[in-house]
C-alpha positions in Angstrom: 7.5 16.4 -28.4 8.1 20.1 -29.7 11.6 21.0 -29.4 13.3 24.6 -28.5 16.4 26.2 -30.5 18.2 28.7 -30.7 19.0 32.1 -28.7 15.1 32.9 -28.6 14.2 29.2 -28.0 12.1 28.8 -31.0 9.3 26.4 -31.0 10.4 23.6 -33.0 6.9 21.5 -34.3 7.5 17.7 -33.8 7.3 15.7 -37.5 3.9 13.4 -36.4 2.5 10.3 -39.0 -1.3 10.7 -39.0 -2.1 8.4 -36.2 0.7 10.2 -34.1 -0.9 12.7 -31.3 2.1 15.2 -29.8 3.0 14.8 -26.4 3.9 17.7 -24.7 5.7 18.0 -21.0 3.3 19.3 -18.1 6.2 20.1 -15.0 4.6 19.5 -11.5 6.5 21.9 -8.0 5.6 23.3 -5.0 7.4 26.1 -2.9 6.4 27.4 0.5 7.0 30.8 1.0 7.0 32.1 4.8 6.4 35.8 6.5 9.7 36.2 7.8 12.0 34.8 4.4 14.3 37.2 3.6 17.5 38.9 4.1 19.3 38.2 8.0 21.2 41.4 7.9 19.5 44.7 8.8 20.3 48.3 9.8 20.4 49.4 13.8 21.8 51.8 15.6 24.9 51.1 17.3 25.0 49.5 20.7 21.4 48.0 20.3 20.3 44.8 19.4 16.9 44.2 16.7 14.1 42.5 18.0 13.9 39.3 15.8 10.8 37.0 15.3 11.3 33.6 16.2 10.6 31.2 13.6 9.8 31.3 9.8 6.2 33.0 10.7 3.0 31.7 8.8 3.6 30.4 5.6 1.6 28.8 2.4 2.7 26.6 0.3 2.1 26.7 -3.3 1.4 23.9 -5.8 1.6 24.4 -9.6 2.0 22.9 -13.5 4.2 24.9 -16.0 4.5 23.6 -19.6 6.9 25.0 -22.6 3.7 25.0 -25.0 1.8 27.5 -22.7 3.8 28.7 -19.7 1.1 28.2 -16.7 -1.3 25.4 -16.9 -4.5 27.9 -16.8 -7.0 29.2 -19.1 -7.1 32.3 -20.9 -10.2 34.8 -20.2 -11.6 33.7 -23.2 -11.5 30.1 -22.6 -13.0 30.8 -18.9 -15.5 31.8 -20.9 -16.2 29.4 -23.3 -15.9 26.7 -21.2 -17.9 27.5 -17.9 -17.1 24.2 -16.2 -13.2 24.0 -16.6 -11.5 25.0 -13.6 -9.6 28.1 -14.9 -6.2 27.1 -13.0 -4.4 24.2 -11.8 -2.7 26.3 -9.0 -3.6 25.0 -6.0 -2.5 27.3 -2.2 -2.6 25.6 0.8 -2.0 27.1 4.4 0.1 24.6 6.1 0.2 23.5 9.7 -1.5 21.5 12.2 -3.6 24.1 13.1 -4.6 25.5 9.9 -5.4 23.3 6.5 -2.9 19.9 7.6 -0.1 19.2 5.3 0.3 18.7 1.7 -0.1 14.5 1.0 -0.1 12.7 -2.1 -3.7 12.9 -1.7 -3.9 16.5 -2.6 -1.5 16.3 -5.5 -4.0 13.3 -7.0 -6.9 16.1 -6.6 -4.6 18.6 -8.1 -4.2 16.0 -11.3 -7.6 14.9 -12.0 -9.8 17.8 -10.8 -7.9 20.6 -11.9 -5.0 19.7 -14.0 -6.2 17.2 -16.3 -9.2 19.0 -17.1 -7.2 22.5 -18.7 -4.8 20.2 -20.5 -7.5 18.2 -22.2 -8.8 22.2 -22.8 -6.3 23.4 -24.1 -4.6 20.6 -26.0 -7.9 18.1 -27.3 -5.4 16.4 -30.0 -2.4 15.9 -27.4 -1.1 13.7 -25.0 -0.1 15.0 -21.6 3.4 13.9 -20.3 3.3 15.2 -16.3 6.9 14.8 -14.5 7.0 15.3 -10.8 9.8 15.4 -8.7 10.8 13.3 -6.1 9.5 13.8 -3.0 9.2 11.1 -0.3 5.8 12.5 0.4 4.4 10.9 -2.8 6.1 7.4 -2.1 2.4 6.7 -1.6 0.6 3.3 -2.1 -2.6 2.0 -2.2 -3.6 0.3 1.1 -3.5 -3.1 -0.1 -0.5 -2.8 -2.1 1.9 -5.7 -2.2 5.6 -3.9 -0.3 7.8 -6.3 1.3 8.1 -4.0 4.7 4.5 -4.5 5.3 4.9 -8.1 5.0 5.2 -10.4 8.6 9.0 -11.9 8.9 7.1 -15.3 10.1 4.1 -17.0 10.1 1.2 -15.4 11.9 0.9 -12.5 13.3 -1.2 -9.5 12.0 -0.8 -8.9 8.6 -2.9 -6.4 6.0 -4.7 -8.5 3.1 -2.9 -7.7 0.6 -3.9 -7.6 -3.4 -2.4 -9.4 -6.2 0.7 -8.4 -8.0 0.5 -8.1 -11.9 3.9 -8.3 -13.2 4.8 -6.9 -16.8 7.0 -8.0 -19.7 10.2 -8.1 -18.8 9.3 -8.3 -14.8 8.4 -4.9 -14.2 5.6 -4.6 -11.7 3.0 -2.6 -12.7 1.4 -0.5 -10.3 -0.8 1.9 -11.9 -2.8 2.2 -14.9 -3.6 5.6 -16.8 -5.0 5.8 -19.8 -3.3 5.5 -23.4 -3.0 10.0 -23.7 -1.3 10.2 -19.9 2.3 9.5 -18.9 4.0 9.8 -15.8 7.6 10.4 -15.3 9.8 10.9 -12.1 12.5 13.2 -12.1 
């Protein structure tokens, strides 16, 4: 991986053999903004009391990659152009709420990754290897349906239980639980 020194944070080339590819950090967030965020304190005249909104207001929540090597994971007009079929950003908006587009799942953010995302990177960096870190959110503590988890397991005999699949276990007893090709990583900060 490039590193950055210095004052101006200069780009610092990694020192690659010839079968080496570079690896190069792709940072995963999302932020919800809302209508009414902002300052609490206001101006009024004396003896009368502002009419406040209750509640944050509509909001929409935001979902985005940023990596050192190219700030926003997005094309540039000139690779829109050359490549037609690319999705030209990974952003992703969503307008949360039961009554407008649900709530963001896992299920978005694994869209996000293999729609969007994964299809600039491999764009913009052919000869690279994509390192994504997401944070840690309970809302992507998600498993497959049919993933082995001991709470989903029955305490005795019987009873209703989910068929579950088998449980490949790695060197050193790791479980393994998925499997992305050789060029991806995924970390967890």
């Amino acid at each position: 991986m490039a590193k950055y020194d210095g004052d101006d944070m200069k780009r610092i080339s990694p020192k690659l053999k010839d079968s080496e590819k570079e690896h190069i950090l792709v940072t995963h967030d999302e932020c919800i903004f809302y209508a009414n965020d902002g300052k609490r304190g206001i101006w009024a005249p004396n003896g009368e009391l502002p009419l406040r909104k209750k509640g944050n207001g509509r909001s929409i929540m935001i979902s985005e990659f940023l990596s050192e090597a190219c700030g926003r994971l997005c094309l540039s007009q000139k690779d829109i152009v050359k490549y037609p079929t690319i999705p030209e950003e990974a952003r992703v908006y969503l307008i949360p709420g039961k009554n407008q587009e649900g709530y963001w799942t896992v299920q978005h953010l694994l869209e996000q990754v293999e729609y969007k995302a994964i299809l600039i990177f491999e764009t913009l960096f052919p000869n690279c290897v994509a390192v994504f870190a997401f944070v840690n959110s309970s809302n992507y503590s998600a498993y497959h349906s049919d993933a082995l988890l001991a709470n989903r397991m029955n305490l005795r005999p019987g009873g209703k239980q989910n068929k579950m699949r088998s449980t490949v276990w790695g060197p050193n007893n790791q479980y393994q639980e998925m499997v992305f090709p050789d060029n991806y990583h995924i970390l967890e900060l």
